[in-house]
N, C-alpha and C positions, 0 to 999 in steps of 0.2 A: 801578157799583162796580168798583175796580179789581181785578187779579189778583193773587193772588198766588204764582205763577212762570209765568216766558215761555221759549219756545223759542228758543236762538239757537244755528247751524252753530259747529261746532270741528272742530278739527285733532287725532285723537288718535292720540298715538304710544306705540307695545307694544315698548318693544324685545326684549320674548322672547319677539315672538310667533314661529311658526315656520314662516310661510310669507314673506319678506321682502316681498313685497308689501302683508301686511297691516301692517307696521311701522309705515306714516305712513295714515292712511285720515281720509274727512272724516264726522260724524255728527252728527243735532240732540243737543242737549244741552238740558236745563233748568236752570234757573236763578231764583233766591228774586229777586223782587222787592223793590228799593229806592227808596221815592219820600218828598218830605216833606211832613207833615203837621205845617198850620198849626193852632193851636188858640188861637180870640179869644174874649175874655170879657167880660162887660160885666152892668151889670144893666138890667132890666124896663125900657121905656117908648122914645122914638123914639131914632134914634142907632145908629149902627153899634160893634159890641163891638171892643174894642182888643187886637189880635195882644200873645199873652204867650207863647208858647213856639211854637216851632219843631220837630220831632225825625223823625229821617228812620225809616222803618218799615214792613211789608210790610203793603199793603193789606189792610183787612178787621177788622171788630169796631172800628171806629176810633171811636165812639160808645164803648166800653167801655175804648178808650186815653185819651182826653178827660177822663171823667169820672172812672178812675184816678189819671192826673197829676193832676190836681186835687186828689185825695184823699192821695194820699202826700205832693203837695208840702205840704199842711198849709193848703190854700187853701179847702177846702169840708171838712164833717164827716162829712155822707151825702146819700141822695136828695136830702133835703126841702129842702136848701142848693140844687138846682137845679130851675129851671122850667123850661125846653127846653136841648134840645143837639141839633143836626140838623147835616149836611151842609150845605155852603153854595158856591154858587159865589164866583167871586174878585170885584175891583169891576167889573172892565169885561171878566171872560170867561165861560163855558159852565161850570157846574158839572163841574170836574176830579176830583172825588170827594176833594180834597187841603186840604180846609179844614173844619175843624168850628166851628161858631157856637154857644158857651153860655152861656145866658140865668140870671142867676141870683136866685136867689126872694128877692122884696124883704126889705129889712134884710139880706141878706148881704151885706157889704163888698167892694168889688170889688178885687182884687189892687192893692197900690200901683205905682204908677209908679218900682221901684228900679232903679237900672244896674245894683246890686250880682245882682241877679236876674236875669239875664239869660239866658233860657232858651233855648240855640241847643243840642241834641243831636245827637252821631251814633247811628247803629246802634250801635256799640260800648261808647258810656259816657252811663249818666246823669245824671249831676253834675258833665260837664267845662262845660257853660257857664254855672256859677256862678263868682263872679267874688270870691268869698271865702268862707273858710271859715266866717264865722256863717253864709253864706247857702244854703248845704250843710245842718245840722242841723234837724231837725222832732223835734216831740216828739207820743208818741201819745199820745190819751185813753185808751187801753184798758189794763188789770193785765194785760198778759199773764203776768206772773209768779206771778198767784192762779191759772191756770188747771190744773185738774185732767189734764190728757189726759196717759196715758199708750199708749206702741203699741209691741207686743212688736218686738224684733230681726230678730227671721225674716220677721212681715211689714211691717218697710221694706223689708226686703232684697228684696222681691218686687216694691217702686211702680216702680223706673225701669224696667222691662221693659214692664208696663201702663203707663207713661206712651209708650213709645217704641210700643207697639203701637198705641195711639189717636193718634198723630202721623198728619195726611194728606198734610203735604207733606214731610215728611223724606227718603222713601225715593228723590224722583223728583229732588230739588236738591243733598240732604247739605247745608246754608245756613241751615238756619231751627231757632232754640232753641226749647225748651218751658217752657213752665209750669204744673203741675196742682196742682190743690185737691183733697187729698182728705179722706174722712175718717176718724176713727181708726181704722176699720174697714178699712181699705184703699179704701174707694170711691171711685172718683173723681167726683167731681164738676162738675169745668168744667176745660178745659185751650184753650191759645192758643199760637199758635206767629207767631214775629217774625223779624225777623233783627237783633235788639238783643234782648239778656236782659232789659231796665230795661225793653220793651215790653211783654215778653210777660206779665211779671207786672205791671205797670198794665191791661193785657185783662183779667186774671182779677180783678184789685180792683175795675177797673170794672163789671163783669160781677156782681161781690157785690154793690156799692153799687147800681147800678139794680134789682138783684132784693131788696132790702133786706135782706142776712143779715147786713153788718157787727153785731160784732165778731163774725170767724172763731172763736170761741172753739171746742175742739173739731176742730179741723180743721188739718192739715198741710200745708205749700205744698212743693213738689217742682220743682226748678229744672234743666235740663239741660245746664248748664256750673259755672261755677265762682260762688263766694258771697260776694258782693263787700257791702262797703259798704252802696252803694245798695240793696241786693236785700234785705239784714238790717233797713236803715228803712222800707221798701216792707210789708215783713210784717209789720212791730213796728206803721206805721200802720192796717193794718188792723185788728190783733188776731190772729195769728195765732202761736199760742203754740210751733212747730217748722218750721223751715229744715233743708232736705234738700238738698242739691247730689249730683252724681257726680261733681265736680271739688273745686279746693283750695278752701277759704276764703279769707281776707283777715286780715291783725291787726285792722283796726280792725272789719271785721265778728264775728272773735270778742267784741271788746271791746265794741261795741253789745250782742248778743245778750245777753253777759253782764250788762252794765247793765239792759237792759228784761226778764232774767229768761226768758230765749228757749231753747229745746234749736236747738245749730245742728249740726248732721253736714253730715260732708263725705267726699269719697270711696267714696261708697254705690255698689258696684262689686260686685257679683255676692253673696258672704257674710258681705263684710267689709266696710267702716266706720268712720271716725273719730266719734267722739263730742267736741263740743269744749266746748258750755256745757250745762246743762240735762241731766245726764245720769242724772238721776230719771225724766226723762218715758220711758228706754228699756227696759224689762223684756227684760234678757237672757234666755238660759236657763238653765234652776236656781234662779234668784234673782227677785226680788220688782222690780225694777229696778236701774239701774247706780247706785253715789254719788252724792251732789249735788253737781258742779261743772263 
C-alpha cells in the first residue's frame, strides 16, 4: 500500500533568523503524497473491466475512494450494486497499489461508453473532466429536505477543532484536506484525509456505502476547505442533510443545497459562522432554531 507522505531535503530560508548563518540551512521536510488512481469497472463474468475514471489522490482507503465515486457519480445506489472492488495490478506490471478493479453485481448496468463523461481529475477539482454541463449534475434518491436533525450553534462551533485534532497527517505536511462525518451529537464518526477535497469526502461515502449506513440521515459532513459544487452533490448523494465548511461556499453550491433542502454553513471559524441554506436545522442560543432559509 502506498504512503501517504514522503520525505524530501529543502532549502529553508528564515530571514529573521538571528544568527546569519542560520538564514539559508538544508532540512527533511514532509510532504502529502500525489499519485493516480485508476478506477475500471465492468460487470461479473470473463473479461477485463474498462478504465472509467482516473483522479490523482493521496494513497490510502482507496477501496472507499472507488466505491464513493461511484456512488456520487450516480453510477451505483449502495453496496449491494457491487460484488468485488479490490486492488489490481496494471496489464503487464506488479501491483502499484494505483488501480482499483470493480466488479459489479449482475443486472447493474455497467457505466456507458460517453465522451461527454470523461472522467480524468485532479487533486484540486472534481468535475473539471466532465466535458458538459448535463454531465456534471446527478440527482439523489434521498429527501434530504424531510430530514429532521437539528445541531445547536455552539456545538458546530466545536467540530472543526475535533476534526483537526483527529487529522494524522496534517500536522507533519500542512497538504492534506479533511472530511468528517459526524453526528448530531457532535461524534465523529469516520474522517479521511486526501489532498483533493472531492477525495476525501468520496472516502467517507465510500466508507458508509461499504459499512451500509447510506442514507446519512442524521448525520453532518464537515469539510476542511471551502464548499464547492461538487462537495454540495457529494453529500446531497449520500443523504446527508448539513454541509459544514471552514471556508467560502460557492453560488452554485448554495443554490444546490437550497434546491435538495440541505443546511450549508460556511466560515465555521472559532464562534462564528455563516448560515446560508437550511437554517432551521441550527438552534442558536435563546431560540428554538435560526429562520427557514
Amino acid at each position: 500500500m502506498g504512503r501517504a507522505t514522503d520525505r524530501r531535503n529543502v532549502l529553508r530560508i528564515d530571514l529573521d533568523a538571528a544568527d546569519p548563518a542560520r538564514v539559508a540551512t538544508r532540512r527533511p521536510d514532509s510532504l502529502s503524497v500525489e499519485e493516480p488512481l485508476e478506477i475500471r469497472v465492468g460487470p461479473a463474468g470473463p473479461g477485463r473491466r474498462r478504465p472509467l475514471a482516473v483522479t490523482m489522490r493521496t494513497p490510502g482507503d482507496d477501496l472507499d475512494l472507488a466505491i464513493g465515486f461511484l456512488l456520487t457519480e450516480g453510477l451505483i445506489r449502495g453496496d449491494a450494486d457491487v460484488r468485488t472492488a479490490q486492488l489490481c495490478a496494471g496489464p503487464d506490471t506488479p501491483n502499484t497499489y494505483n488501480v482499483v478493479d470493480v466488479v459489479l453485481a449482475p443486472g447493474v448496468p455497467e457505466p456507458a461508453a460517453d465522451p461527454t463523461r470523461n472522467f480524468y481529475t485532479t487533486s484540486s477539482c472534481g468535475v473539471c473532466g466532465k466535458a458538459s454541463i448535463d454531465a456534471v449534475r446527478t440527482r439523489s434518491p434521498y429527501a434530504v429536505a424531510d430530514d429532521p436533525l437539528t445541531v445547536p450553534a455552539a456545538l458546530l462551533a466545536e467540530l472543526p477543532e475535533r476534526l483537526r485534532a483527529a487529522q494524522r497527517h496534517f500536522d507533519r505536511t500542512g497538504g492534506l484536506h479533511a472530511a468528517g462525518l459526524f453526528t448530531g451529537n457532535g461524534e465523529l464518526v469516520v474522517l479521511r484525509e486526501d489532498v483533493g477535497r472531492h477525495n476525501a469526502v468520496d472516502k467517507v461515502v465510500g466508507w458508509a456505502v461499504r459499512q451500509g449506513r447510506l442514507p446519512l440521515a442524521g448525520h453532518l459532513l464537515l469539510v476542511s476547505g471551502r464548499a464547492s459544487f461538487e462537495l454540495t452533490q457529494k453529500a446531497w448523494m449520500a443523504g446527508v442533510p448539513l454541509l459544514a465548511a471552514v471556508s467560502a461556499p460557492s453560488t452554485l453550491a448554495g443554490d444546490l443545497a437550497e434546491e435538495a433542502g440541505m443546511t450549508l454553513v460556511g466560515f465555521l471559524r472559532g464562534r462564528t459562522m455563516n448560515v446560508y441554506t437550511g437554517g432551521h436545522r441550527i438552534a442558536a442560543a435563546g431560540q428554538g432554531g435560526v429562520s427557514r432559509g
